[in-house]
Steps between C-alpha positions, in 0.01 A plus 500: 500500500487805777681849439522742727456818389586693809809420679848676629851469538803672546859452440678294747686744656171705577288283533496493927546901510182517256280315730597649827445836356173435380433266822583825678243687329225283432491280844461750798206670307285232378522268881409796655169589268374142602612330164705206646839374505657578151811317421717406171469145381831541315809665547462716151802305357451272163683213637175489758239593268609214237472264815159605615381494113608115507334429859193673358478387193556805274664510160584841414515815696473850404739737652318851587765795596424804562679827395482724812643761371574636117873422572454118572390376121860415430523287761220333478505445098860332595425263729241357263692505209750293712218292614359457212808405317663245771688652723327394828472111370339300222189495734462864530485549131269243421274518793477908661354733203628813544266819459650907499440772675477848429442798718175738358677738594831407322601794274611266261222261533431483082884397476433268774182328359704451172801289624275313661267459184820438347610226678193264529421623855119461502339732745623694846370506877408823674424552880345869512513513810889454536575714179293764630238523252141463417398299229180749391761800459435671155902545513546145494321438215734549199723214707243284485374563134859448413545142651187418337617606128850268602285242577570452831266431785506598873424291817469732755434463902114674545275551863616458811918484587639433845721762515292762429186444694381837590570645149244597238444274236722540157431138348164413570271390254350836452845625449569177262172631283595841476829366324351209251236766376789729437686286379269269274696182419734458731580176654479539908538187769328630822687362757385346841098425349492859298557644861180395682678526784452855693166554221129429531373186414463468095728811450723315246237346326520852328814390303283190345422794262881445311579211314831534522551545928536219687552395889723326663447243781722637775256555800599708770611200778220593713235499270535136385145452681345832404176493327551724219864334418292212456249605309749650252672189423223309512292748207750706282575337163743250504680657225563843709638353783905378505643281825757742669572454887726812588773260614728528654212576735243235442547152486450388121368150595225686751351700229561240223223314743257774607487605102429144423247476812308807348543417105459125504399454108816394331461708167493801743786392711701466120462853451547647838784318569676510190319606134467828595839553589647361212288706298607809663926410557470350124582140583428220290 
């Protein structure tokens, strides 16, 4: 069984505009810095993703939006409700998980955190650098403390983005250690290898400290042959380390193999690519 615990898509209708935005923003920036050609491997629509997760061989997605702004939650909390519930197909429902979001800057984040609570929505995805915020902000901190007492965990994006390649760092690991010490007992998914991307070599070896963070699998595309991506995949516990790809910008099947090239034992494969994350959605 493989779940992917790091994936996107948007409704239908805004799905194309969604891309090209971010295509806008992301493409010029990163070519030019020497990165490489950087190109969508879906069109951000479910129809496609449920495709790609047959060609690839995945079983369950997990859907990971992000609330830009305070004003967005409703939105968002909609759509996967609807999702959720069958309104985009049988497949959808049984087969694309769908996770919250919730601005830390949302005035009416506790009321937030509770519908969500409320309604069997497990945990919520954050992108500092999009919402504007850094994750070792002492004002932050009574959101965070707060979606830990609801039980809810967060997967957030950490280390390097495309989009913001000049800017200081908000979601490193040093930024990611600042929170979990604050914050004892929260449940945190560093995206994209615990953001090792952009950081020294064995910087997020410094969240190995907090049993309940884990990272997620989702390279950066050009560091699929980087030493230290390697090296994290091939020594962090197996049981703090969940398969997510980022798609609908990475190929699922690609990483699928270069995990499995990496992690050959079979009992660890079993946990990256799917224990852990039923563990932390609350599958059985």
């Amino acid at each position: 069984m493989v779940i992917d615990f790091h994936t996107h898509n948007f409704p239908e209708k805004l799905a194309a505009r969604a891309v090209a935005v971010m295509c806008e923003k992301l493409v010029p920036g990163i070519e030019a810095s020497g990165y490489g050609p950087l190109r969508p491997v879906g069109d951000a629509t479910v129809t496609t993703q449920l495709k790609d997760m047959d060609r690839c061989g995945v079983d369950i997605c997990v859907n990971c939006p992000v609330c830009t702004y305070p004003e967005n939650f409703d939105a968002i909390f909609r759509r996967a409700m609807a999702m959720r519930e069958g309104l985009e197909g049988k497949a959808v429902a049984e087969r694309n998980f769908q996770l919250g979001s919730v601005h830390p800057r949302d005035p009416e984040f506790r009321e937030h955190i509770e519908l969500l609570r409320a309604n069997g929505v497990p945990g919520i995805k954050l992108h500092p650098n999009y919402e504007g915020v850094n994750l070792s902000d002492p004002g932050l901190f009574p959101f965070f403390e707060h979606l830990r007492d609801a039980g809810l965990f967060v997967i957030s994006h950490t280390g390097f983005d495309p989009g913001y390649i000049d800017a200081p760092s908000v979601a490193g690991p040093k930024e990611v250690e600042a929170l979990l010490k604050a914050v004892p007992g929260l449940k945190f998914v560093a995206a994209h290898l615990g953001g090792e991307c952009g950081h020294d070599s064995h910087a997020t070896d410094v969240l190995l400290q907090f049993e309940n963070c884990w990272i997620d699998t989702a390279v950066m595309y050009f560091h699929d042959d980087n030493p230290e991506a390697q090296r994290i995949i091939r020594e962090w516990p197996a049981d703090r380390m969940v398969f997510g790809t980022d798609y609908f910008w990475r190929d699922q099947g690609h990483l699928i193999n270069w995990v499995k090239n990496l992690r050959p034992d079979p009992d660890d494969q079993e946990q990256i690519f799917h224990l852990n994350a039923e563990r932390l959605l609350g599958l059985k």
